[in-house]
C-alpha positions, -999 to 999 in steps of 0.1 A, spaced: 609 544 -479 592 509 -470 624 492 -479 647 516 -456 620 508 -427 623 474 -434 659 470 -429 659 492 -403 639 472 -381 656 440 -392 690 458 -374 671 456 -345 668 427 -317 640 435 -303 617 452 -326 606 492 -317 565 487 -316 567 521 -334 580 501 -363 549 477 -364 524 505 -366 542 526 -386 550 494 -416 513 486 -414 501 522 -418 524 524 -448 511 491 -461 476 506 -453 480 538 -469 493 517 -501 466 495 -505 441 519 -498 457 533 -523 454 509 -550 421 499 -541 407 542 -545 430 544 -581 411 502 -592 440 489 -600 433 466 -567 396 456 -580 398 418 -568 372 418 -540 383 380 -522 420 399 -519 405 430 -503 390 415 -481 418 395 -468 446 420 -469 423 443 -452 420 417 -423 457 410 -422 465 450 -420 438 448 -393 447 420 -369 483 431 -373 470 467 -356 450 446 -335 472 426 -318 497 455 -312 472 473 -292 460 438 -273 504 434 -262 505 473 -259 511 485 -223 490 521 -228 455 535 -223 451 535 -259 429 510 -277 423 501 -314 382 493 -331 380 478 -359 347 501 -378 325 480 -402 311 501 -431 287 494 -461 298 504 -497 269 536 -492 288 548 -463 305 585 -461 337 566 -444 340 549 -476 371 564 -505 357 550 -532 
């Protein structure tokens, strides 16, 4: 399915903001994912893909013309918001 997104979107000349949120949640939902099942256990590069999925819904929401706003939630490992 990520790959038919993909090449949907490239078909497009100016890309549906739907598309953004929805490849990001799908990358989301797969890292999250990997990081539940440890077979993502490398704590530098979940940090950093968790940023990059983050300032990617970030900035849609900053260039999005709506009421609707995005927070980015901090936290710790103890937390009940936490999959793990």
């Amino acid at each position: 399915m990520c790959k038919l997104i993909a090449e949907t979107s490239k078909m497009i000349q100016i890309p549906d903001p739907t598309f953004i949120v929805q490849e990001t949640m799908v990358a989301y939902a797969s890292f999250n994912a990997s990081v539940i099942a440890g077979s993502c256990f490398d704590l530098k590069f979940i940090v950093t893909r968790a940023l990059e999925l983050d300032n990617v819904l970030q900035g849609f929401f900053a260039n999005a013309h709506s009421r609707r706003g995005y927070e980015t939630v901090f936290t710790g490992v103890d937390s009940d918001n936490y999959g793990g």
